[in-house]
N, C-alpha and C positions, 0 to 999 in steps of 0.2 A: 773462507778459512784458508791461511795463506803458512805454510813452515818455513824455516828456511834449515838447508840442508848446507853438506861443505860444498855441492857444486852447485847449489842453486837456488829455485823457490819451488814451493810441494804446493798447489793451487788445488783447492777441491772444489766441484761446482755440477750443481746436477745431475751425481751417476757418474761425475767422472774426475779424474784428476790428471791436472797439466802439470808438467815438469818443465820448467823453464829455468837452463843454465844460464849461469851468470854471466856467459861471455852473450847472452843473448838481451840480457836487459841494458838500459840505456842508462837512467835512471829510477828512484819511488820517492815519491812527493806523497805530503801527509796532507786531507782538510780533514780537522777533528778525528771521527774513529775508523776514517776514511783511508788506505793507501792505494795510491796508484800506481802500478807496473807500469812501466811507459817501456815497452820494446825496441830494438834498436832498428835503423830503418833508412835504405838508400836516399841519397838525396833527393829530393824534389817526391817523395811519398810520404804520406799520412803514416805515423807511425802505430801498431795495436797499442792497444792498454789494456790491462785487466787490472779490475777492482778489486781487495780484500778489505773485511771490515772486523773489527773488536768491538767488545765491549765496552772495550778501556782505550781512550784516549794517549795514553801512556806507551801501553803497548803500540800502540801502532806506530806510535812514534821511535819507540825503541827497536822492533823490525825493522823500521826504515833506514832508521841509522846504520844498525847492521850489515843489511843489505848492501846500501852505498860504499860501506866503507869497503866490502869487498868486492865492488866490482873492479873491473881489470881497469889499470891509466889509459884513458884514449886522450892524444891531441885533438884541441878544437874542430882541426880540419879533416881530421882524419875519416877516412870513406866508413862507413858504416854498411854490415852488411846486413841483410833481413832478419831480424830475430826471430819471426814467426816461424821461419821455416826451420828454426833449431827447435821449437817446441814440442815434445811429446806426448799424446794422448794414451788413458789407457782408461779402461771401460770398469770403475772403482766398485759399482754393484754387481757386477760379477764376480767381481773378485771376492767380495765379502761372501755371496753367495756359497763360494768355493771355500772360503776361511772355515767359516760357520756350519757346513756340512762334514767337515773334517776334525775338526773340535767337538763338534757332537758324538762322532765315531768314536773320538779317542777315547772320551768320558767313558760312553757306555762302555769299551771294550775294556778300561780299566778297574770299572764296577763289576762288570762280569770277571775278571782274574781273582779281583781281591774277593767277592761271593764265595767261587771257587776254592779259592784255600781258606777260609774259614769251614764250608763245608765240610771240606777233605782233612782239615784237623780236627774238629769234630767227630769223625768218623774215623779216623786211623789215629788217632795223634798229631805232637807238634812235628813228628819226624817226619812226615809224610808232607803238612805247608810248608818246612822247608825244602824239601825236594821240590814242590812245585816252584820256586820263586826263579833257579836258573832255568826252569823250563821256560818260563813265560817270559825271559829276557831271552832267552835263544828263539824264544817265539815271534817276537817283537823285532829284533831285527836279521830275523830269516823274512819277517814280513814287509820290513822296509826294503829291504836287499833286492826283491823278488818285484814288489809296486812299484817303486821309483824307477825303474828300467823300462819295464811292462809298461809303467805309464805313458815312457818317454817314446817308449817304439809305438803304443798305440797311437800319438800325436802326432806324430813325425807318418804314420800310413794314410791316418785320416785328414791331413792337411794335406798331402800328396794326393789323393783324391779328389777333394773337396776344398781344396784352398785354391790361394791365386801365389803362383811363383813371380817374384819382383827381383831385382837386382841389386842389392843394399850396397852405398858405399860410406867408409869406413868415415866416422865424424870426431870422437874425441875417446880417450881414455878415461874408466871411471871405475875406480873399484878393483884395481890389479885384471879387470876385463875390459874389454874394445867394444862399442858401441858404435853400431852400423845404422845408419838413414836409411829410410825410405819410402814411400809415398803412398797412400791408399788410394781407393778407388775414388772416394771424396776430395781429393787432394791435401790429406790432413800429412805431415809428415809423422813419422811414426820411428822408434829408435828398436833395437834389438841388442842383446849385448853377448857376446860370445866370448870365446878366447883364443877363436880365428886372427892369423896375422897378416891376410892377405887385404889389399885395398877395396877388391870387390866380393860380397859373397851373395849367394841367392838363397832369400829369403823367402818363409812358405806363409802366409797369414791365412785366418780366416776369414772371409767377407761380412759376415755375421761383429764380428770382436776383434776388430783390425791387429789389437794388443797385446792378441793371441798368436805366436808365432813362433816358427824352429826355422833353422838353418837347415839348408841341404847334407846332410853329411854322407860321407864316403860310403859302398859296401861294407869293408873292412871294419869302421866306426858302428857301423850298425852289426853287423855278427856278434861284438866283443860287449855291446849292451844284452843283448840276447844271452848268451853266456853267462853274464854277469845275473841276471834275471832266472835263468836255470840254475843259478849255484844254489842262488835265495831262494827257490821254491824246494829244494833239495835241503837245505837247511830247516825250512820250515818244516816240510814233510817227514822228518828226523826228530826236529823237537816236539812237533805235536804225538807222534808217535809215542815217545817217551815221557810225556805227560797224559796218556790215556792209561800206559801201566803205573804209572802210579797214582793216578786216579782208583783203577780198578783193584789194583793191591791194599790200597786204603779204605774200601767197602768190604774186599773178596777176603784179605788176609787178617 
């Protein structure tokens, strides 16, 4: 299964998906519901290919066209440089694993608020569900506030640990962020994207999910996450507060 995106093609194939920009494809040739990636590739080497298929004849044919028509104008002669080694991996069943455990949370926690204030207007009135509803939004992101940080510091200590430190250098622009190379223990190349402006940064991955990776960042950068982490548990800890009195003034009063 093949997308095509504005910088490129989105390849998914057993568990995993390749991201290969357009400056890295040569050309895509169609047989039937067949396309072929043809990667671009120094002279005098076999250049990769990767496969994608349809259902539909058509389709494939109209990806390819697309495709071609955006890749960049090269002259005939023009040196080609290795496309494989622009290509990115990332490890796509884990990642669902992580989608699909966090959309499970969300549900349940949104069944449990909306339970909650029916309960609590039942038992106090409607006065008492509307008080709950800015609690549970001061809830919500006192919660993101406080995880998103928390997450990032806990990644950033456990790949310091447990990761392999690389030396990323800087490859193209994508997304108003900078997108940095660099190489796995397999020799897969791998992309990271930050919004570092330096040509080289050090890169932390995991050996486990190459995919998986932060940047080094400064002492200073990590206190101000932390901080930011303590404001949202402080947050939280405030609105859950004041959603347990009005919980219990809707039973008690």
């Amino acid at each position: 299964m093949a997308r095509l995106v504005h910088d490129g093609v989105l390849l998914e194939r057993a568990g995993e998906e390749l991201a290969l920009p357009l400056t890295a494809i040569e050309r895509v040739t169609v047989d039937g519901r067949r396309a072929a990636i043809e990667l671009t590739a120094p002279d005098g080497t076999a250049p990769h290919v990767h496969c994608a298929e349809d259902g539909s004849a058509v389709a494939v044919a109209a990806f390819a066209d697309a495709v071609n028509r955006l890749l960049p104008r090269r002259a005939p002669g023009e040196p080609r440089a290795d496309g494989s080694a622009l290509v990115s991996i990332r490890s796509l069943a884990v990642q669902e694993r992580r989608m699909t455990a966090g959309g499970a949370a969300l549900i349940v926690l949104l069944l449990t608020a909306g339970a909650v204030v029916v309960v609590v207007g039942v038992a106090g009135g409607a006065r008492y569900s509307a008080m709950l509803v800015p609690a549970f939004i001061g809830i919500l992101i006192g919660w993101l506030t406080a995880c998103l940080p928390g997450r990032s510091l806990y990644r950033t200590w456990w790949l310091r640990k447990h990761g392999i430190a690389v030396i990323a250098q800087f490859s193209h622009d994508v997304d108003g962020m900078r997108a940095y190379r660099y190489t796995d223990t397999s020799g897969e190349s791998r992309f990271h994207t930050t919004t570092s402006h330096d040509r080289r940064i050090e890169v932390m991955y995991d050996p486990a999910d190459p995919s998986r990776a932060v940047a080094r960042e400064s002492l200073a950068m990590r206190c101000m996450t932390a901080v930011l982490a303590l404001v949202g548990l402080a947050a939280l800890g405030g609105t859950l507060w004041y959603a347990y009195t009005v919980i219990t003034d809707a039973f008690t009063g």
